[in-house]
N, C-alpha and C positions, 0 to 999 in steps of 0.2 A: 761323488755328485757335488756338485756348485751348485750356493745359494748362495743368493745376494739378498742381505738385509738392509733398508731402510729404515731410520727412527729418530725421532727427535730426543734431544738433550735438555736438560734446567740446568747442567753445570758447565757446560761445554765441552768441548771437543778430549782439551788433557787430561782434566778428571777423567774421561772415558777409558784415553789410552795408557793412566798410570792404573788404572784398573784391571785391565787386559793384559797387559805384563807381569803382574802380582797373579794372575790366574791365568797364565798359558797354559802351564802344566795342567791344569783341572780340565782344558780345553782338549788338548791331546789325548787326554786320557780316556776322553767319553768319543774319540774317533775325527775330531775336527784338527783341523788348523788351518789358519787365517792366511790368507789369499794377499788381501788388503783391506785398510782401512784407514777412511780418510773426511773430513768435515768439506761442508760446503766451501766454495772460496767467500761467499758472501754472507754466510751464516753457519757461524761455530757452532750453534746450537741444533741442526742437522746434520747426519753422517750417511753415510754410505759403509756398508763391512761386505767384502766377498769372502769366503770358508768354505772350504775342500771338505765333506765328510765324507769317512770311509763307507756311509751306506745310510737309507735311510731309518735305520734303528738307531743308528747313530747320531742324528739330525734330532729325534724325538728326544734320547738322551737329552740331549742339551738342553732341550728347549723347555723342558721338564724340572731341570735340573734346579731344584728351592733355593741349594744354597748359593749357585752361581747367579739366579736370580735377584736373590734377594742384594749382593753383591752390585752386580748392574744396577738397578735402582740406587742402591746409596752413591755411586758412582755421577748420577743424572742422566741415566737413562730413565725413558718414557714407554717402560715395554706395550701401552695400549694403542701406542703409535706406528710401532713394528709392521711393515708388510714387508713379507717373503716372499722370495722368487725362485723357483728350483728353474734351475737355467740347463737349455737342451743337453741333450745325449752327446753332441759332438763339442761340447765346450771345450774347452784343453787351458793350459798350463805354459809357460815355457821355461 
């Protein structure tokens, strides 16, 4: 299943994405991996993430997940900002 998250930043975009790289592996391991992820072209301090989870037990995993959280926060994300999108059944890949 594809979700697409939305969220604002306080450190920008690279704090984000050297974040995400130091914890793919924690990411994989709770059933996700990342699609894409990318900041506004006019505001680093907004992103855009899509992520393939293997199901949505797997999805709560994550999102649940304290220490990946707390992580993300130190990074400058604004998890209160967050909306989620589970995107349709025929979404695909290439």
């Amino acid at each position: 299943m594809i979700v697409m998250l939305t969220q604002d930043l306080s450190k920008g975009f690279v704090s984000w994405k050297e974040m995400y790289f130091e914890n793919k592996d924690a990411l994989e391991a709770l059933g996700g991996k990342l699609i894409f992820a990318g900041p506004h072209k006019d505001d680093d301090n907004k992103m855009v993430v899509l992520i393939d989870f293997d199901s949505p037990e797997a999805m709560k995993a994550f999102a649940t997940d304290e220490e990946l959280k707390a992580k993300r926060v130190a990074a400058g994300a604004i998890l209160e900002s967050n909306v989620v999108t589970v995107m349709g059944d025929e979404s695909f890949t290439s």
